[in-house]
N, C-alpha and C positions, 0 to 999 in steps of 0.2 A: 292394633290389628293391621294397620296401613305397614309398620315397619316389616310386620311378619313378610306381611305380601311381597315387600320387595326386597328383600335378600335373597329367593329363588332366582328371580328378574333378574336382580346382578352377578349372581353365580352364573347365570344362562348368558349373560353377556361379556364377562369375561372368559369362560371357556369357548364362545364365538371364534375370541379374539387370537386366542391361541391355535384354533382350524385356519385362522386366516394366514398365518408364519409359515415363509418360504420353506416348501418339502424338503428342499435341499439344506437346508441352515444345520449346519454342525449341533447347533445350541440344545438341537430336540436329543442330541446324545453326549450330554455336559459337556461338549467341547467349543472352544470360540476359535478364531483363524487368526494369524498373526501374517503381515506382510515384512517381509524382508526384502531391504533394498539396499544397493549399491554404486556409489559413482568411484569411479579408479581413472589413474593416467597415469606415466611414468612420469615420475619425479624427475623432476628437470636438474636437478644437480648431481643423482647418482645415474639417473634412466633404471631405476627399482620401479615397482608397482606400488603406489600410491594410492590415499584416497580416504574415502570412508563407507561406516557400513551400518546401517538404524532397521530395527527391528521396532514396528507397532502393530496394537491393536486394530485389528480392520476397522470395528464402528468409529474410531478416533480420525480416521484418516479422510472422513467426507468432507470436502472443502479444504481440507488441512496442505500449507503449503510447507514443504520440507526446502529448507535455504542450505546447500553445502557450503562448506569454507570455500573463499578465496585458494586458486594456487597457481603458481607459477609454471608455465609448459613451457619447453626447447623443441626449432625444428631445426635440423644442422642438412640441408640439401647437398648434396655433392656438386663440389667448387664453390658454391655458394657462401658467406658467413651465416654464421647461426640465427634465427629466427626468434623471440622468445614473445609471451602472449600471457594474460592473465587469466585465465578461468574464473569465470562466475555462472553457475548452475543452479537450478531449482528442480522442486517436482512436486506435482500436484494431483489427489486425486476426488473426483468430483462428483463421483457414484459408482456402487459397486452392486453386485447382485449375486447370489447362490446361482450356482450350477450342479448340476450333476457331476462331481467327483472333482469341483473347480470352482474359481468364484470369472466374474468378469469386472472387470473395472473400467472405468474412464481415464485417463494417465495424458499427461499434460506435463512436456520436461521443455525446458527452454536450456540451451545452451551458450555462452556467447563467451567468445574469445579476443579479446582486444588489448591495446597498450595499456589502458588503465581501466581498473575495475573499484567500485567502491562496496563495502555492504553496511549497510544503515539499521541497524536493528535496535531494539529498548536497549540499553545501558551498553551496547557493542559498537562500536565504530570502527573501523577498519578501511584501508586503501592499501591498493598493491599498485607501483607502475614501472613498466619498462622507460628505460633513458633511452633520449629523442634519437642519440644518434647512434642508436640500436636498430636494427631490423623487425619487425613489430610481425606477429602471426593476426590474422585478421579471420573467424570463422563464425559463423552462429547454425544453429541447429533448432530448429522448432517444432517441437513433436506430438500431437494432439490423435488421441486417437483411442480405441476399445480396446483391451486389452484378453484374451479368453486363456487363465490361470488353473492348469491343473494341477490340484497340490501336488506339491514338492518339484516338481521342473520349474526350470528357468528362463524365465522371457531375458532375452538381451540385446543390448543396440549398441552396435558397433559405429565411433563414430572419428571423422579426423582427427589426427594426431594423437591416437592412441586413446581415446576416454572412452570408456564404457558404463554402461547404467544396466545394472543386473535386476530384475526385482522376481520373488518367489511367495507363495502362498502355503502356508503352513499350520494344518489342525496341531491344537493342543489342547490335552484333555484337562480333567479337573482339577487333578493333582500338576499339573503345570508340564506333562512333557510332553516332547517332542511325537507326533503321529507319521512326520513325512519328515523327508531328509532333503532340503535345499539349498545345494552344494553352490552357496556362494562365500568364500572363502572372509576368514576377518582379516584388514590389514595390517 
């Protein structure tokens, strides 16, 4: 008799639960939201656009830190000899939230450009360094901030010596396609 009783109880508390889900969440119309993002520079040995470009699942992305490659940048000043600098960037996001026809997130990119760079990762090790008696580019960038994502536009930060970090917000329905078009280019 007691079981009967509470299986109404918990039908009533899990349909609660589902009144309490952001109005705004894709999910209540089968669809989930995909972030696209992107770091680029010009290649330091042709000066082509460079880089790379990762598409995730939004709920994957809370606390989750994205580590780009290592890569080598040229600044060639007029008269000057040439400049060269190692690129190591990250990005990080740390909460996000439903909007109305948008999401907002938290975005945390650290940039830093110096003679030598290493990245330490499980079973990856790598080092990139400019020679000493080379011209070294010295730059860091530190970027902390809300972000407010209306699918398919593109948030972008332009930053010295040509690097860029694109990121875009994009519904996908059930069947997996595309609802918004966020014209950030593959490299």
């Amino acid at each position: 008799m007691k079981v009967l009783f509470l299986v109404p109880v918990a039908g009533l508390l899990l349909s609660g639960c589902a009144m309490w889900r952001n109005p705004h969440d894709p999910a209540r119309n089968q669809q989930h939201v995909v972030v696209i993002n992107a770091m680029t520079w010009p290649n330091a040995a042709t000066g082509q656009l460079d880089g790379t470009r990762t598409a995730w699942p939004l709920q994957q992305l809370v606390s989750h830190e994205e580590i780009f490659p290592l890569a080598q940048l040229k600044h060639c000043p007029d008269a000057l000899p040439c400049a060269w600098g190692v690129l190591s960037a990250s990005r990080n996001i740390t909460r996000y939230n439903y909007e109305p026809g948008g999401i907002t997130l938290d975005l945390g990119l650290n940039v830093d450009v110096h003679r030598r760079q290493q990245d330490r990762r499980r079973n990856f090790h790598t080092s990139i360094a400019v020679p000493s008696d080379v011209p070294a580019i010295s730059y860091q960038r530190v970027l902390q901030e809300s972000v407010s994502l209306p699918y398919g536009k593109v948030y972008r930060v332009d930053m010295d010596h040509g690097i860029t970090y694109r990121l875009c917000a994009q519904r996908v329905d059930a069947a997996g396609k595309a609802l918004d078009l966020c014209a950030i280019p593959y490299i």
